[in-house]
N, C-alpha and C positions, 0 to 999 in steps of 0.2 A: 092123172093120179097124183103128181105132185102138185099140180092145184088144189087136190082136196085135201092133199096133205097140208100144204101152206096154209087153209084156211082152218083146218082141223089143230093143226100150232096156236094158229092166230087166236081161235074161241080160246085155245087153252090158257093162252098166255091174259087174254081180257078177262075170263072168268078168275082166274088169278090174283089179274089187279082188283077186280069186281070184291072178292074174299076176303084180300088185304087191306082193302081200302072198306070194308065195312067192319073186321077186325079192330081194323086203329080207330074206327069213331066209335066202338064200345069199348075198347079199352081207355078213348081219354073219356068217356062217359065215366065209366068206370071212379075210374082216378079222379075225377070231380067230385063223384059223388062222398069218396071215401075222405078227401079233403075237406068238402065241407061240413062233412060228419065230426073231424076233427076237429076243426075252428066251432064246430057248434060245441064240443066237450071243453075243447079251451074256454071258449067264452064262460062258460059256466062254471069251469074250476077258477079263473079271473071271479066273477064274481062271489063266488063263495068263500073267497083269500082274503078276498076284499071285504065283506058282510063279517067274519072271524073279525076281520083286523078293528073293525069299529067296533065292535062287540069287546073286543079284548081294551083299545082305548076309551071307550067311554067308561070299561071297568075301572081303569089305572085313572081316568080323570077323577072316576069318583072317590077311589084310595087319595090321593093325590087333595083333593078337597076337603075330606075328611078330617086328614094331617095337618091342612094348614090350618084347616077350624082349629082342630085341639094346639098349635103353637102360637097361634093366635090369640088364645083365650088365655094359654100361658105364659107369655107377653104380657098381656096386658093383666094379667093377676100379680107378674114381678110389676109393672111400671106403678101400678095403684099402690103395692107396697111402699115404692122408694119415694115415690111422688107424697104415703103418707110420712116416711120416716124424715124426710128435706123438712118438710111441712113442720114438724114438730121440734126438728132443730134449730127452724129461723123462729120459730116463736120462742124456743128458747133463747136463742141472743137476741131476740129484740125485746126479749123480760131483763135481763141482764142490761143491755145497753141505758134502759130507760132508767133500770137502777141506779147506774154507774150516772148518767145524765142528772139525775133527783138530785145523787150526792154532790157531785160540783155543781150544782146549783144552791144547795144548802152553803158548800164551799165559798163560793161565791158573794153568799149573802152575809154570809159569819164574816167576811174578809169586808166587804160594802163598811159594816156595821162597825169593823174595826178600823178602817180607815177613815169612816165619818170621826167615832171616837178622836183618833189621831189630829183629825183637821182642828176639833175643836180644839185639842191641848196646845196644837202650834200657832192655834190664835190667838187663846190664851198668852203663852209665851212672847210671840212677837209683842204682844199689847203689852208684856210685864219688860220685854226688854227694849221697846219703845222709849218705857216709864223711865228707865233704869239707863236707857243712853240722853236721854233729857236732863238726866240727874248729874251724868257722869258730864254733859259739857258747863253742866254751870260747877260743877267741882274744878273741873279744868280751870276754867276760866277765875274760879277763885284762886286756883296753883298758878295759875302763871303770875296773878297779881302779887300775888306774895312771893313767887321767885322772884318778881321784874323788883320786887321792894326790896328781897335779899341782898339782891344781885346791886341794887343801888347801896345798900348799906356795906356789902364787903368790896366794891370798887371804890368807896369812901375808905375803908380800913386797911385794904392792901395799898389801894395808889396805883392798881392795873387797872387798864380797861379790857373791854372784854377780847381785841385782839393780842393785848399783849398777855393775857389770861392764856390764850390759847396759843400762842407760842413758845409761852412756858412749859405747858402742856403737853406739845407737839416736843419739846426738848426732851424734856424729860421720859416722854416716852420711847423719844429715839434712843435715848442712852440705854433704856431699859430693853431697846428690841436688839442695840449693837449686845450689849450682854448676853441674851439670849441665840443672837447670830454667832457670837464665839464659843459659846457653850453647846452646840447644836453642830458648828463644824468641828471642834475640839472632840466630838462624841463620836459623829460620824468617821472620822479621821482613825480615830480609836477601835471604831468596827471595825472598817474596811482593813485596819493595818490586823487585828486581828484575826478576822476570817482568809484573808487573800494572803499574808506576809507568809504565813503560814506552810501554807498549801507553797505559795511557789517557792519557797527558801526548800520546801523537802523536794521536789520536782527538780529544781535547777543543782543544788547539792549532788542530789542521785546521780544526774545524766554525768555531773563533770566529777565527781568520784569515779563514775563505773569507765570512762574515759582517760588512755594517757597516748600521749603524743607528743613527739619532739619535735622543736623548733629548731629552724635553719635559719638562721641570718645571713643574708647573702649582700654583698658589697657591688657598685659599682665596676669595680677591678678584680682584674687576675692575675697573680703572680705564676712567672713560669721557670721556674727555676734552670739553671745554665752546668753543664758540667765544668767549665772554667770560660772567662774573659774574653778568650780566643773567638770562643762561639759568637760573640757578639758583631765581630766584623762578617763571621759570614752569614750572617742573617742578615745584617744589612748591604751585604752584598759591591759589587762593581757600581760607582758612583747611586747606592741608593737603589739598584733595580729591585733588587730581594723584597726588600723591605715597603716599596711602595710597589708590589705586586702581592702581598699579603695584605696587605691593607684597603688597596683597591678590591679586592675578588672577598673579605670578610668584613669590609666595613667597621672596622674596631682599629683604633689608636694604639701605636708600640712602641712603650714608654723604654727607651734604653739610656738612661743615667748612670753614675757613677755607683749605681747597688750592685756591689756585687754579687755575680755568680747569678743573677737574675732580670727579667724582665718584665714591664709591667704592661697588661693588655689591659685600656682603658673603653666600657661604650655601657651605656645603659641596656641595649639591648643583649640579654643576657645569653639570648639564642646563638648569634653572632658571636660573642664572646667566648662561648663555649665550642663553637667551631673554630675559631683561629686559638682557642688552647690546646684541642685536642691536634691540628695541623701543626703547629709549631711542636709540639711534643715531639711529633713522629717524625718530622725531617729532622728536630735533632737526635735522634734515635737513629734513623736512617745515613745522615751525613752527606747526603747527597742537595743540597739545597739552590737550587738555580730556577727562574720562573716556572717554565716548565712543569718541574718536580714540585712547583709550589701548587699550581692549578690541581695537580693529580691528587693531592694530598687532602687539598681543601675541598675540591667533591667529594670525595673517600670519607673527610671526616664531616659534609653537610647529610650524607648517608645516612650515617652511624648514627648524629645526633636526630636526625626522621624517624627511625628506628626508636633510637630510647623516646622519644618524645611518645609512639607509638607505644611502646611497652608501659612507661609510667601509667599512661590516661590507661591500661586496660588493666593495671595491677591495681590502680585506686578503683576502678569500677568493682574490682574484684572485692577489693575491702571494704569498701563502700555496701557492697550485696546488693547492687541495682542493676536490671537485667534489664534486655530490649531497649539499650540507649543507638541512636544512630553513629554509624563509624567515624562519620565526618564531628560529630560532639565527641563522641574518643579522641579524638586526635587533638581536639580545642583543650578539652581538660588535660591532655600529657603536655600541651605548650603550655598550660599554666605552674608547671615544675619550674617554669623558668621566667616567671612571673613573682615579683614580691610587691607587696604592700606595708610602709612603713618597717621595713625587712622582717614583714612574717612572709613566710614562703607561700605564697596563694593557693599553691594545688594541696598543701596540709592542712592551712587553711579551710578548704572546700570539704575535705575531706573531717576535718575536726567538726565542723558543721554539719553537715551531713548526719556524723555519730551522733552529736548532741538534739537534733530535729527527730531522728529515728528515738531516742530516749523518750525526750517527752513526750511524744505522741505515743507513744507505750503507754507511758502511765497517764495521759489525757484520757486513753480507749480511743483515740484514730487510728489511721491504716499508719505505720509504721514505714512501709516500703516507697510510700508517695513521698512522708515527709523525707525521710533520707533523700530521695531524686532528687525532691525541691534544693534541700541543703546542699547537697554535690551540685547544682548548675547555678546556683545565684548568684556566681564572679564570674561566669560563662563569658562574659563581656569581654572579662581583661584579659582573654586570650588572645584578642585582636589587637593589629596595630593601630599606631595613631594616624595612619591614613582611611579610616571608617569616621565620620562625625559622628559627635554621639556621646554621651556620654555611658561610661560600661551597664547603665541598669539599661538605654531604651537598646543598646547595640546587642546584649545578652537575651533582650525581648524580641529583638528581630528575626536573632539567629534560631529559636526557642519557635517562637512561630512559623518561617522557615522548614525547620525539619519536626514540623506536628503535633507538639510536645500536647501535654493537657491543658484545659486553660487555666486550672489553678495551681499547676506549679510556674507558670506564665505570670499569672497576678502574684505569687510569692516571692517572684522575683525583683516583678515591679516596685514590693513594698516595702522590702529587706529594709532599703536604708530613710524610710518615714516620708518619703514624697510621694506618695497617695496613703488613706488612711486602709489599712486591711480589713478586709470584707471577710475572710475567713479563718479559722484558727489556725489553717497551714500555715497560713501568713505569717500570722502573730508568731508561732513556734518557731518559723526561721529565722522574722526579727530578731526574737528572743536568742535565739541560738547563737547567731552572728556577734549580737552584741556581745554574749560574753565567750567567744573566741576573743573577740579584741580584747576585751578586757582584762583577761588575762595576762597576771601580771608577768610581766618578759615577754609577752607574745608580740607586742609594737612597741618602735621606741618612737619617743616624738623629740624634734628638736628644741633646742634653748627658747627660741627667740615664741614659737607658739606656745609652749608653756608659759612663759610669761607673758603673751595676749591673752590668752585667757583667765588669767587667775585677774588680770589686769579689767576685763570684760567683766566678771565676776562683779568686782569690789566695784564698779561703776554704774552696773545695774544695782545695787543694793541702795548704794549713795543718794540715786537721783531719788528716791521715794522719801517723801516731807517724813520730820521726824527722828530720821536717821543720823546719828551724830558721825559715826564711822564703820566701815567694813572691812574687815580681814580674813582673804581668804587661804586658809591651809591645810593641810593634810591633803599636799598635791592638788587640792581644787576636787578634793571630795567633801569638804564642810566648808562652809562659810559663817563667820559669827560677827552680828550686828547688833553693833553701840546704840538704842536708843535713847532718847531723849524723856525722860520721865515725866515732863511738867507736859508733852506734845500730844504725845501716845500713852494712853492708862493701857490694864492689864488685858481687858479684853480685846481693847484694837490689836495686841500686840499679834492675836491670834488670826484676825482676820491680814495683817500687816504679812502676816508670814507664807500665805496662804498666796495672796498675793504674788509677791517678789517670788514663789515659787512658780507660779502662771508663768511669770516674766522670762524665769529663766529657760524654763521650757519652750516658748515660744522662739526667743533670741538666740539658744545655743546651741550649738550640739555638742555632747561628751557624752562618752560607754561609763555604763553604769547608773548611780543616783548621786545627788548633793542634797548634804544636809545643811539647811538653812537653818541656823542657832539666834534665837533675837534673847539679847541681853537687859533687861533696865532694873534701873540703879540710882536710888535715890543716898545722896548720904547727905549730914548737917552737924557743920564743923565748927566746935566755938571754943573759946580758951579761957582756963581759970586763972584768976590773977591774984 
């Protein structure tokens, strides 16, 4: 029973698979078939996408064709315009050019026709002035024969030949060209002093009107006056110690003679000098005098005098109105408080220049505040001792260049006293200025004996010049008047003669100010009635 059962399973289960396995090959039939059913409807919606799409672009090529036809034809309806309107433009300028060509071709020929003309007139002419230079040498040639015949008949009449014809000639015209040489510098003479005398007489007047200043004369020596005789032994102290321990430690000489109630402090050096015055003051003030007390005294008063020296130079910078000067050139300008020349006191001096440099340069229209500098430093030098070689103008350039200065208050200083020639009108102004500080009368004294070399130099330059019979020179040696000889020198040499000897003297001298050279001649004819 379970056999037939097992096998009664078994049909079941193979009829089964028999069912399903004929199921699944109609259902992939199935599904095949419906597939290909698909792909055949695709295919044919593909071509009917495709059959539209050419349909729709062979319409749009033909739009598209159409279009270009008609731009095309549009195109070329504008190109044919432009192409005629070019077209009719160049035929116009080439009617035009041909015109403009016609007429400078006519030009051309009217101009042929008139420079033929011309050839013929200048052949003309050459051939008339041919004629006319053939004529002129035999005229010549008849002039000269009848000069050469003159010229024999008035070398028969005068008794000259023809070079002493022309030496006469040449004389006479030299007399006539010296006349005209002294009327010419006599003239000029006469401008210049007109135009220029002028101007600087109101320029230099201003500066030294609008300016006052007093002068210091300072002496070699110092008196120190004594409160009685007594004082005098103890300054010179136990065999001499006192006295040659102020002397040693201030270098200045101590004159104790029979003046009473005083003593005298002897040295050029003014600095010194003014330290052993003000030391001897105060030990005698003090009463305490023994070396010692002398050393303490004389540092004390080499101080004090550092001090004012320091003070002066910053009180003239002050007056001066010159700002941003180095402290070390402050201290040179308050040493020159104690510096004289020809006993004008240098540092009022510097400072009187200075005012007078700052004037004219005012009224010039320069900077005013340079020329002052330039004027305050251009004795810069003679602050230093005479152990610097040198003379004060290159030792004042050294110390100038040294601490930076400009280079044209540098070259001003170089020129103050005419040993190089000034290149600028700073220059020129503190020349100017300088000279007439000195000249100012009381501002220097000079002694005997150069006074009388030079008035003596004077009257010796004038002499040596042919002609000259005497010179005399006066008014302190600011004129000089010269004796000519009248049969030597006539009226117009006398001008170039003066002209001269004033070359001379400027070359050979130096003196502040000008000299006037007077030439005198003098004819007289003395006879007697009997």
């Amino acid at each position: 029973m379970e056999f037939w059962m097992l096998i009664y399973v078994a049909l079941l289960i193979l009829s089964a698979v028999g069912v399903g396995f004929f199921m699944f090959k109609a259902g992939v039939k199935h599904r095949k078939a419906v597939a290909e059913s698909q792909i055949e409807s695709a295919e044919k919606e593909a071509q009917r996408i495709v059959s539209e799409a050419d349909e729709k672009a062979q319409a749009e090529k033909k739009t598209a064709l159409v279009e270009a036809k008609d731009e095309i034809f549009k195109l070329r309806e504008g190109a044919e315009k432009d192409i005629s309107r070019l077209k009719n433009e160049i035929e116009r300028e080439l009617k035009e050019r041909r015109a403009e060509v016609s007429r400078a071709e006519r030009r051309l020929q009217q101009k042929e026709e008139n420079l033929d003309k011309k050839n013929d007139k200048i052949e003309k002419l050459e051939e008339s002035l041919l004629n006319k230079h053939k004529e002129a040498d035999k005229k010549i040639a008849e002039a000269e024969s009848q000069k050469q015949a003159q010229m024999d008949i008035l070398q028969r009449i005068s008794g000259y030949t023809n070079e002493q014809a022309k030496a006469h000639i040449l004389e006479l015209l030299d007399t006539k060209l010296n006349h005209e040489k002294a009327l010419r510098i006599t003239a000029y003479e006469q401008k210049i002093k007109d135009e220029c005398d002028s101007k600087a007489r109101a320029h230099i007047s201003l500066a030294i009107s609008r300016l006052a200043s007093e002068t210091v004369s300072e002496l070699t020596v110092s008196v120190v006056p004594l409160p009685n005789d007594e004082m005098k032994g103890r300054i010179i102290g136990r065999e001499g110690r006192n006295i040659r321990t102020l002397e040693q430690l201030t270098g200045v000489d101590l004159i104790i003679d029979d003046t009473p109630e005083a003593i005298t402090l002897s040295s050029h050096d003014k600095v010194r000098r003014e330290i052993a015055r003000i030391s001897l003051e105060r030990l005698i003030q003090d009463g305490r005098i023994h070396p010692t007390r002398i050393e303490e005294m004389v540092d004390k008063a080499r101080r004090d005098v550092e001090n004012k020296i320091k003070q002066e130079g910053e009180r003239t910078v002050m007056d001066a109105n010159v700002n941003g000067l180095h402290h070390e050139l402050i201290r040179l300008l308050g040493r020159l408080f104690y510096r004289t020349s020809y006993s004008q006191n240098v540092l009022a001096h510097s400072l009187e220049v200075a005012h007078l440099s700052g004037i004219l340069a005012s009224e010039l229209g320069i900077d005013a505040t340079t020329a002052r500098r330039a004027g305050l430093l251009h004795d810069i030098g003679k602050a230093l001792t005479h152990e610097i070689e040198g003379s004060h103008v290159n030792i004042g350039m050294d110390v100038l260049r040294r601490y930076k200065e400009n280079p044209e208050i540098i070259h001003a200083v170089e020129a103050h006293h005419g040993d190089v020639e000034p290149r600028t009108v700073l220059a020129a102004i503190v020349q100017a200025a300088d000279a007439i500080s000195a000249a100012r009368p009381g501002a220097r004294s000079e002694s005997y004996e150069n006074y009388i070399k030079r008035l003596q130099k004077l009257e010796e330059i004038c002499a040596a010049y042919n002609g000259v019979e005497r010179a005399f020179a006066i008014q302190a040696g600011r004129e000089i008047r010269v004796m000519i000889k009248p049969e030597t020198v006539d009226d117009d040499g006398m001008v170039v003669l003066a002209r001269e000897i004033a070359e001379q003297i400027e070359k050979d001298m130096e003196y502040p100010g000008q000299i006037r050279i007077h030439l005198i001649r003098e004819s007289r004819a003395v006879d007697f009635a009997k």
